[in-house]
ROZA-637963 format. One record per residue (C-alpha): x negated, z, y negated. Coordinates in steps of 0.5 Angstrom, whole numbers, plus 500, padded with zeros to 3 digits. Each point is the difference from the previous one (the first is absolute). Layout:
<sites>
XZY ...
</sites>
This chain:
<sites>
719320911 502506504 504506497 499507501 504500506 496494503 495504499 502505502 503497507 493496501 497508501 504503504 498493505 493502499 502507502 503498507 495495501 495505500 504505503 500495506 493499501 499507500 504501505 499493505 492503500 500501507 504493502 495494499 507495499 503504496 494501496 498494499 507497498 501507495 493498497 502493499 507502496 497505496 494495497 507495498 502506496 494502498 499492497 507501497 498506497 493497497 504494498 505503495 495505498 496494498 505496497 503507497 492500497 499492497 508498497 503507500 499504493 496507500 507503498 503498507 495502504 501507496 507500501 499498508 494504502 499504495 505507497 498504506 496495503 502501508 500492502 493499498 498507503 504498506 498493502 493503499 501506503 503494507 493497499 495505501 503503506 502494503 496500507 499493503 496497505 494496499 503493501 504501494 496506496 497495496 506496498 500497493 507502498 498506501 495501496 503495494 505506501 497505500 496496494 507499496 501507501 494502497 502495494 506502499 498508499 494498495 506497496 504506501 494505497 499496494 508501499 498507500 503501506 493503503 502506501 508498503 496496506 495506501 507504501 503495505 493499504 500507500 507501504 500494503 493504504 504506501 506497503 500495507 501493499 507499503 505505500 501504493 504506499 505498506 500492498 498494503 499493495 502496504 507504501 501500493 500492499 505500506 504505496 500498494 500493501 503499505 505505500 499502507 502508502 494504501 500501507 500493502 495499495 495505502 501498507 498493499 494502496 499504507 501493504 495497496 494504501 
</sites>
């Protein structure tokens, strides 16, 4: 089962691949191949909230999702502005994640978190998806676990989008 790294890693993949197809909008090649790899996420996502749901107990899931609450409110927050063609808007991964997703906070507002998740959908509406305060997700997996300098970092984050 994941950690909170894990988890965390998987996130900021969800974030670029978001941000790709945001920003391949107006290239049908390019779009379609950024659709296509924000679904595997998206199922990689439903996969480990579903997992996290059936085997994991309530007390990790509040220990991984829940104290400020952020991931959960992130993946949905990913989830409701994703715009995507008619040929994969109805893809069954993402509505199992955007399900999965859905599970997971009911279980977080009978931890008593409601308040929390309704704090963290709230910011993660105010801010844009992508970049926060300065800092990309995806630079920070190449910083952090890879041990990479900033500007190299921040330069193949830009080479992939």
């Amino acid at each position: 089962m994941a950690t909170e790294t894990g988890v965390d890693d998987l996130l900021a993949r969800l974030e670029l691949a978001y941000r790709r197809v945001e920003q391949t909008q107006g290239s049908r090649v390019k779009l379609e191949s950024a659709e296509i790899n924000l679904l595997k996420v998206c199922e990689e996502v439903r996969d480990l909230l579903t997992t996290a749901l059936i085997s994991r107990s309530r007390d990790w899931l509040k220990e991984v999702f829940g104290g400020s609450c952020q991931r959960t409110a992130k993946v949905c927050a990913v989830l409701e502005a994703a715009r995507l063609s008619p040929e994969r808007a109805s893809d069954p991964r993402l509505q199992g994640c955007r399900n999965a997703c859905e599970s997971v906070e009911e279980v977080l507002k009978d931890l008593g978190l409601g308040a929390a998740l309704r704090a963290a959908q709230e910011r993660e509406r105010e801010a844009p998806l992508g970049m926060k305060h300065g800092f990309d997700p995806a630079e920070g997996i190449l910083l952090k676990r890879m041990g990479m300098p900033r500007s190299r970092a921040r330069e193949l984050v830009q080479s992939e989008i």
